[in-house]
Each structure stands twice: as C-alpha cells, then as structure tokens.
C-alpha positions in Angstrom: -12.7 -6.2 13.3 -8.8 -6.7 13.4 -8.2 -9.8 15.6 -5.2 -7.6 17.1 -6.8 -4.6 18.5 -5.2 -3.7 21.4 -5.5 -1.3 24.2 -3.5 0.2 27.1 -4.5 1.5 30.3 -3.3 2.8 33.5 -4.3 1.4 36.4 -2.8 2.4 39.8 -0.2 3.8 38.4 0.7 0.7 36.2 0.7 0.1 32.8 -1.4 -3.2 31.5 -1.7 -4.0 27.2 -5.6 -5.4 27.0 -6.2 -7.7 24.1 -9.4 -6.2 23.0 -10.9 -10.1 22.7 -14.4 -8.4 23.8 -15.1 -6.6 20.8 -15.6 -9.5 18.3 -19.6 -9.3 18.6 -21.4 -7.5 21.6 -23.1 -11.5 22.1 -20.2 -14.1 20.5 -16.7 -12.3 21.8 -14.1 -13.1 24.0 -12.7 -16.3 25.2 -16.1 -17.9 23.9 -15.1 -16.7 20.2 -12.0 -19.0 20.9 -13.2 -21.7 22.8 -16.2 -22.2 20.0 -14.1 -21.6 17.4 -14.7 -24.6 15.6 -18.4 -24.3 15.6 -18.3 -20.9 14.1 -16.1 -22.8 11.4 -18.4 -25.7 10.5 -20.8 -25.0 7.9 -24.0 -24.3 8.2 -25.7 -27.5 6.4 -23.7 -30.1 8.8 -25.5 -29.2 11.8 -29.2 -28.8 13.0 -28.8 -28.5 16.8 -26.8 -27.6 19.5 -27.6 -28.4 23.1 -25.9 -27.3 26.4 -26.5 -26.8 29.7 -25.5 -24.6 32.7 -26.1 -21.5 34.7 -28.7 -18.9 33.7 -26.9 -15.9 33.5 -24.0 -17.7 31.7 -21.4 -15.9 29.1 -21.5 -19.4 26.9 -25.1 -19.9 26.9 -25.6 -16.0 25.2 -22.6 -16.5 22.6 -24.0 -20.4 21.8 -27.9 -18.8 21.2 -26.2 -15.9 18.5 -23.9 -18.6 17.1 -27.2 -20.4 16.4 -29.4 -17.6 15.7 -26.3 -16.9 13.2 -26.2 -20.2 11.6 -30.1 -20.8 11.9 -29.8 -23.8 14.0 -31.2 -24.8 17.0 -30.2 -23.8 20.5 -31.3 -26.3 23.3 -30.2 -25.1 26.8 -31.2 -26.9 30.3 -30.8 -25.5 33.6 -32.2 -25.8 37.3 -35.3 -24.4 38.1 -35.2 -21.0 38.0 -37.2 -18.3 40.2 -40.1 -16.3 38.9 -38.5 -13.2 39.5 -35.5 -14.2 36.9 -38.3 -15.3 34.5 -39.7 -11.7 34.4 -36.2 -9.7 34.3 -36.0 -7.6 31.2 -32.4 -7.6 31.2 -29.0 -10.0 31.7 -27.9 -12.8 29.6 -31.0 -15.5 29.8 -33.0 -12.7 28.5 -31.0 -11.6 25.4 -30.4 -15.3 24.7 -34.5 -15.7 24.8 -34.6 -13.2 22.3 -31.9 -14.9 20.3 -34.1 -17.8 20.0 -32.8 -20.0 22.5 -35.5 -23.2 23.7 -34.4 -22.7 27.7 -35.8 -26.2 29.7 -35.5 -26.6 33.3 -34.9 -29.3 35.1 -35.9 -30.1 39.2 -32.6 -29.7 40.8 -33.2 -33.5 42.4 -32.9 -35.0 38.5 -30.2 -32.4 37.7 -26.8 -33.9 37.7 -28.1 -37.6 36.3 -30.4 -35.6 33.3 -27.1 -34.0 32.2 -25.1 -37.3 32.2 -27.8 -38.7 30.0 -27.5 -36.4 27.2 -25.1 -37.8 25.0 -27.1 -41.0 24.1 -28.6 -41.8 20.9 -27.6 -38.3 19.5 -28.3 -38.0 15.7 -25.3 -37.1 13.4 -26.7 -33.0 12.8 -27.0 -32.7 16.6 -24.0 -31.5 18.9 -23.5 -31.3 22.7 -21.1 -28.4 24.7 -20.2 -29.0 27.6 -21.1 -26.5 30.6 -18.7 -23.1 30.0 -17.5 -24.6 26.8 -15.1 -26.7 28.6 -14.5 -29.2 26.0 -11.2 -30.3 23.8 -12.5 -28.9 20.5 -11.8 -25.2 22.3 -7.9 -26.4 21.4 -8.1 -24.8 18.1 -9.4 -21.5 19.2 -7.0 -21.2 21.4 -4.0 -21.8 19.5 -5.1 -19.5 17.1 -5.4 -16.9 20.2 -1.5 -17.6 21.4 -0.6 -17.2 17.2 -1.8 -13.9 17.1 -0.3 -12.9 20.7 3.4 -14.0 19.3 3.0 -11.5 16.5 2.3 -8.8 18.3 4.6 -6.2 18.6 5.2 -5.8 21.9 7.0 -6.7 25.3 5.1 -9.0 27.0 6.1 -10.9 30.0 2.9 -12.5 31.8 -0.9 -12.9 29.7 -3.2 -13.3 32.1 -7.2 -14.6 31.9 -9.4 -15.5 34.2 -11.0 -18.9 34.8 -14.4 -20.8 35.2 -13.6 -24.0 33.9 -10.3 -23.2 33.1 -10.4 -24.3 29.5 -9.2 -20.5 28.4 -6.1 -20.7 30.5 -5.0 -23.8 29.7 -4.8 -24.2 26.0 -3.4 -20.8 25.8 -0.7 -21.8 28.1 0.1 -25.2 26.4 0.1 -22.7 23.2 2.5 -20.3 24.8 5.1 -22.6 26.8 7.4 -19.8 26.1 5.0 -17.4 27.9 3.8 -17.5 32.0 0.0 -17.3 31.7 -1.4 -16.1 35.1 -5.5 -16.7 36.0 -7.6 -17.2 38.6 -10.5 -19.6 40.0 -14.0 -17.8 39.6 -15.9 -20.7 40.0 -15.1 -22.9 43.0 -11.9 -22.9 44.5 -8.3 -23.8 43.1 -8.9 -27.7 43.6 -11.9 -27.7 41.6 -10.4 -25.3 39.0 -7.3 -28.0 38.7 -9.5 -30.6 38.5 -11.6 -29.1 35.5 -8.2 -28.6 33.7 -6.7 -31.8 34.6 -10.3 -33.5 32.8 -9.0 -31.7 29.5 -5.0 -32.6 29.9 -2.2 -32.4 32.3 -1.6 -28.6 33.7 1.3 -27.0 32.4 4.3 -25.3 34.1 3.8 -22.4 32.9 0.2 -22.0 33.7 -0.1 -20.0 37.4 -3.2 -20.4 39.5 -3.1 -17.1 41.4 -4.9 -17.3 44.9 -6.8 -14.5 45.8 -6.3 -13.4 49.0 -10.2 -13.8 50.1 -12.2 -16.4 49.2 -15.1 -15.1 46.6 -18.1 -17.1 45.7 -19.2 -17.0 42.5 -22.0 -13.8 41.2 -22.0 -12.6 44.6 -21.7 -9.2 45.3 -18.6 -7.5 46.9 -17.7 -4.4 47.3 -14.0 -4.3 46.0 -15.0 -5.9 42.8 -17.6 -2.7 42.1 -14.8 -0.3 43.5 -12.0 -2.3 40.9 -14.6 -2.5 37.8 -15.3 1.5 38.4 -11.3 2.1 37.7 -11.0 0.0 34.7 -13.8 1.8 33.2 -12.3 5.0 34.0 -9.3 3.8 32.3 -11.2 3.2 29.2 -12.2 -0.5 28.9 -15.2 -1.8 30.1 -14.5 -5.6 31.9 -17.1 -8.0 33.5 -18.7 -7.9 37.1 -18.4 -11.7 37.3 -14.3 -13.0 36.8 -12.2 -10.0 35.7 -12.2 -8.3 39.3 -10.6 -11.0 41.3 -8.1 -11.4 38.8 -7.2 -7.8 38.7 -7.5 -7.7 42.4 -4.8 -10.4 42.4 -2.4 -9.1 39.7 -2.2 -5.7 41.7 -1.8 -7.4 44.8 1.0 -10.0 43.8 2.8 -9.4 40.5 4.6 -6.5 39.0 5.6 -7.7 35.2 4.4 -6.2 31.9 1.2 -8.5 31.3 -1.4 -8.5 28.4 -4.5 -9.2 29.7 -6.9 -11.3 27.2 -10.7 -9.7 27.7 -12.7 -12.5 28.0 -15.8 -10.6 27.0 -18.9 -11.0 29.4 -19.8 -7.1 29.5 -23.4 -8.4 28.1 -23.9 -9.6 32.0 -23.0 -6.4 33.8 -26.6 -4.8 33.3 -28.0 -7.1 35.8 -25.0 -7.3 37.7 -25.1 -3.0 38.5 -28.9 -3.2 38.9 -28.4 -6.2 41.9 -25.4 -3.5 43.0 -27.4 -0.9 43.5 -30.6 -3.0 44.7 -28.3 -3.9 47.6 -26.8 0.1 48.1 -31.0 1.5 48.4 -31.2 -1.5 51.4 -28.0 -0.1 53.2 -29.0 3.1 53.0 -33.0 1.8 54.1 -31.4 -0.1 56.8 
C-alpha cells in the first residue's frame, strides 16, 4: 500500500484530509507502524524475543504479536490479572493477539509496578524490551519518516492532528514538523500526566498543542457522544477507533477551525468489543 493514501471527509459541514495511516495491515497499522518502525526494520536473525507489558485490550500489544508472528520471534506480554469473563471473549485485541501467538502472563496487581521495573536486568543480546504504548525513543525514526511523507504531500495543510496515550506519536511528529502546529489530546490520564510522559522522552515543543477537552473522559469508558461522533465519521467513509479518536474530534469541532490532516492512528481492530460493551449497556437502559 502507498504510504500516501489519503482521504477526505465531511464532517459537520467541514472539510478534514485523513492520512489513511490505518490501512498498513488490519493488525500492525497506524501510529504503531511508526512508532515500531525500527523493529519492523531489524532482521529477522538479530532478535529471538520481544517482551512488553500493558493493558489487555491494547493497540501495541496486537501490532507487537503480528510483528512477531511476522518475524517468527517471540512475543512475551505481562499484564494485571485479568477477569474470567475477558479470558473467555471471542473477540477484541487480547484475543486476536492469542491467536497471533502471543505468551500473555499475569501478574497480581500488588507485585505489578516493581515486576515491570525488574525487567530489564540480565537481558540476553537477542531479547528486546518495549515499553508500555511503545513509548520509547527508538519510535524517533518512524516518526520522522511520517512528517517526510506529510511535507510532500500535495496539499494545504495547516494543523495535523493525532491523538495521545503516551504521547510518543505527537511529539516526534511535532519535533519533525516545527514548521507545522500538531494538535492532540490526552486519552489516557489527564494533560499533567500526558506532559509528563512526553517530557520522559524530550522537552515538549512549541508547536505541539495539548487540546483540553471540555469533559473529563476516563479511559475505555463508555460515553455516549463518542458512539454518536464515531457513527458520523463512519458515515463519512472512514472507519476511526472507539478508544482516542472521539475526544479528539470532539475537541477539533469544538475549538479550531483550520484545514488539518488528521493521521489515523489505526486501533479499528478494538472497536468489536468496544460496540458489543455499547450495546450491552443500550439492552440494560432499555431493561431498566
């Protein structure tokens, strides 16, 4: 696929340019193509194992088990304990990265936090850690790669806008683009922990906006507004994730009016789950 497929929709009357990031590989696409970058470009032979660690229904974790499955290494992933209920769902990303391979381990919550801080000792040479989201300096490379391909294009482009977990997208593409505003949004936590992810990886740039949302979202829960803001993207022809895209949308409607190419950060692997816990909730309303 052409690394500069775009698309443009209408929404609310409005005319956005979508970077079609998403359409890389169904598993291995949007801003985890870039952030991994590097790993996709190291041969086969030089490594045997990756590990990571994070949430279970997490974009990274599904891109790192087909990276693996791809390069035939393997894919170690720890997490909290998880509930029987998520053990026996037949759909979402911990199940298609099962299938892909992926050795899942949990850990009691209690040991959690110090088990992760102990994996980087004694590490062989063939065996390589990511950090949680991808959030790691490597991801540089990706992303100036991305920002290469976004000056070529032919188009008028004031704002690119992405939204954040760790923040790792945002950044490098704004310290890619100084010439460009990027725009994003915290997904995960609020803006003080989004700027002090970024801040771990380098000083934030100028030109890198945190928008605010005007309510204050917690992560993978379920709202209303982001189903009712997914449902008019899709009718507009691209398909975005349940979990970040909406508040960022949300936000860019809400507060700024420029031209801006939004970057697909890929993720639609998720939404399955997501729109069965939607409408699990809709059948209790209408119960209650």
């Amino acid at each position: 696929m052409s690394t500069q497929t775009l698309s443009k929709i209408i929404l609310e009357g409005r005319e956005f340019l979508i970077k079609r990031d998403d359409l890389f590989d169904p598993y291995l696409s949007g801003n985890k193509f870039r952030k991994l970058h590097t790993l996709i470009n190291t041969p086969k032979q030089n490594l045997k194992k990756i590990i990571s660690y994070g949430g279970t229904q997490s974009n990274a974790m599904l891109a790192l088990a087909k990276l693996c499955h791809d390069k035939e290494w393997e894919f170690v992933y720890y997490t909290k304990a998880i509930s029987a209920t998520l053990k026996k769902q037949k759909v979402g990303n911990l199940f298609l990265a099962l299938g892909l391979g992926m050795h899942h381990i949990e850990i009691d919550d209690a040991l959690y936090r110090d088990f992760i801080a102990t994996l980087r000792l004694n590490l062989d040479a063939k065996t390589f850690i990511v950090d949680q989201g991808g959030a790691d300096r490597s991801a540089k490379e990706g992303l100036a790669v991305l920002a290469e391909e976004i000056r070529s294009l032919d188009e008028e482009i004031e704002a690119i806008a992405t939204p954040s977990g760790t923040g790792t997208t945002a950044l490098y593409l704004a310290l890619a683009l100084p010439e460009k505003i990027v725009y994003t949004v915290p997904c995960v936590g609020d803006t003080a922990y989004l700027q002090e992810q970024m801040s771990a990886l380098h000083p934030i740039p100028e030109n890198l906006i945190i928008l605010e949302p005007k309510k204050k979202y917690h992560f993978a829960k379920l709202y209303p507004e982001f189903l009712e803001i997914y449902a008019k993207l899709l009718e507009s022809g691209v398909e975005f994730d349940l979990l970040y895209a909406p508040s960022l949308w949300l936000s860019l409607l809400e507060e700024k009016k420029e031209k801006v190419l939004y970057v697909h950060s890929g993720g639609v692997s998720g939404n399955e789950s997501m729109l069965e816990r939607y409408r699990a909730k809709a059948a209790r309303s209408r119960k209650n």
